[in-house]
N, C-alpha and C positions, 0 to 999 in steps of 0.2 A: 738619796732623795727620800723625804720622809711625804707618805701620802696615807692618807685618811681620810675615811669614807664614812659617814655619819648614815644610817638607813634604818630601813624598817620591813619586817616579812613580806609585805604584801605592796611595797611601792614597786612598780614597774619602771620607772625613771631609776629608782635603785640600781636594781638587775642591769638593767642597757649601759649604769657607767662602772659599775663592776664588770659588767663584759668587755666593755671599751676598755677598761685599764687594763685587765689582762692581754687582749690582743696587742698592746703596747709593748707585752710586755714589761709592764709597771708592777713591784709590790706595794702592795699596800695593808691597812692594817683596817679592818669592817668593824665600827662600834654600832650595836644594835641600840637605837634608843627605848625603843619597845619594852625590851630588855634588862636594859644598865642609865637607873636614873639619872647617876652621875654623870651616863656620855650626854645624857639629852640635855641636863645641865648646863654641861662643856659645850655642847653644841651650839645652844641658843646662848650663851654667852658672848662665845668669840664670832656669831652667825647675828645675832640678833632674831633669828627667823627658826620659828617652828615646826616648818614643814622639811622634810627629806626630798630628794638627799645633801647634803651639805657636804661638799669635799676641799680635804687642805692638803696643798702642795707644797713642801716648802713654808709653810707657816701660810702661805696666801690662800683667801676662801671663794669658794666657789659655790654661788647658791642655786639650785638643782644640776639638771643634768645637761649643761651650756659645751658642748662638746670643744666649739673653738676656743676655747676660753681654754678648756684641758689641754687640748693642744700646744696652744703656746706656752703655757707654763711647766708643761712636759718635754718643750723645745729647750727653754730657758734652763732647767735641771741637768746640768751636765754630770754625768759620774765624775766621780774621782776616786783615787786612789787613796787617797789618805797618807801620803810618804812622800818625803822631801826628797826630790832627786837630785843628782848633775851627771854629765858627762863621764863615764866610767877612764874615758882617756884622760881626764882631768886629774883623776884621785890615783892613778899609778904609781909616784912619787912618794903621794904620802902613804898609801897603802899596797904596800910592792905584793903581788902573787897575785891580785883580780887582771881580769879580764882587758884588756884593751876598748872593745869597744860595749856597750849595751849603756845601760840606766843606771846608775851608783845610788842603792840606796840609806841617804844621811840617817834618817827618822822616821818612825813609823807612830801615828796616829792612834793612839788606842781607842779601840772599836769601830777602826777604820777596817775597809775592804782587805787593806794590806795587812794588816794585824792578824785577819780572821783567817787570810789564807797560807798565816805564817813566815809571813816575809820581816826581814831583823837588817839593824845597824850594818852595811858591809856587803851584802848580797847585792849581785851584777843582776838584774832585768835584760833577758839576752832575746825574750821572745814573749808578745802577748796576741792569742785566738791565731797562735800561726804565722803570725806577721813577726820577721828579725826586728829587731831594736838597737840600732847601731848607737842612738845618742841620748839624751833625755827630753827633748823635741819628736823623739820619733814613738817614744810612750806617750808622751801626751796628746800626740795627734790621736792612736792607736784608740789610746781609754776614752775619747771624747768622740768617738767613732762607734762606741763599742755599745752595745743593747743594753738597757739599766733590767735589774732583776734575773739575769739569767748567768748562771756561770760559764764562764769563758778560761782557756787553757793559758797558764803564765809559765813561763821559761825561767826559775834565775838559777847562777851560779853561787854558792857558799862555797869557800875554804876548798876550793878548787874543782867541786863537783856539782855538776850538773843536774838540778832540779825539776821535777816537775807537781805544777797544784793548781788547785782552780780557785779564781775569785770571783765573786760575785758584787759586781760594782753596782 
């Protein structure tokens, strides 16, 4: 989820949706217009509007500090993982020595979550924040369950051995 927050030193409407994001546990990225002519530019471009604060979720804008409006589009932002999965029972055959059961994963995303936490071509998804992963349905329930912005513990297997690393989806 990509979110940007457009503000200014001294708006209090600022501060209240940068508090709200964090207790979401949402990151985001603070352009100060004040500041950096260019954000104020950026801002009132894709905003039409001058005033702060200006927040993009996702590419969608939100003009001040419209709390249910954040919400739903902080519904609507599901993490992901960034990595093509399937059934790790599926790929046995073609790839004899993995695991029987977890998440098989095909591809990884670059500068995906699964990229950053080191995850490659072939590696079994056997556990994500504690929960087993018997299928690749049961990752996806998991990661769309899972807090966006905070790291969370993932489980896989490489080349017969048991991993552990954290992502931050």
């Amino acid at each position: 989820m990509n979110v940007v927050v457009y503000t200014t030193p001294t708006c209090g409407y600022c501060y209240q949706a940068k508090e709200f994001l964090k207790r979401q546990g949402v990151r985001f990225v603070e352009k100060s217009v004040a500041a950096d002519q260019q954000a104020a530019m950026e801002m009132v471009r894709i905003s039409g509007q001058q005033g702060v604060p200006v927040i993009t979720v996702d590419g969608q804008v939100v003009v001040g500090f419209d709390q249910p409006r954040l919400r739903q589009l902080l519904k609507q932002s599901k993490p992901k993982l960034g990595a093509s999965i399937a059934d790790a029972a599926s790929q046995v055959k073609a790839a004899p020595g993995i695991p029987s059961s977890g998440a098989y994963v095909g591809s990884v995303r670059p500068g995906s979550p699964a990229e950053r936490a080191g995850l490659d071509h072939g590696d079994v998804i056997v556990a994500l924040g504690g929960q087993a992963v018997a299928r690749a349905s049961d990752l996806h329930h998991l990661v769309s369950q899972m807090p966006t912005g905070r790291d969370v513990s993932l489980t896989y297997v490489r080349q017969g051995q048991e991993r552990n690393t954290l992502v931050r989806l």
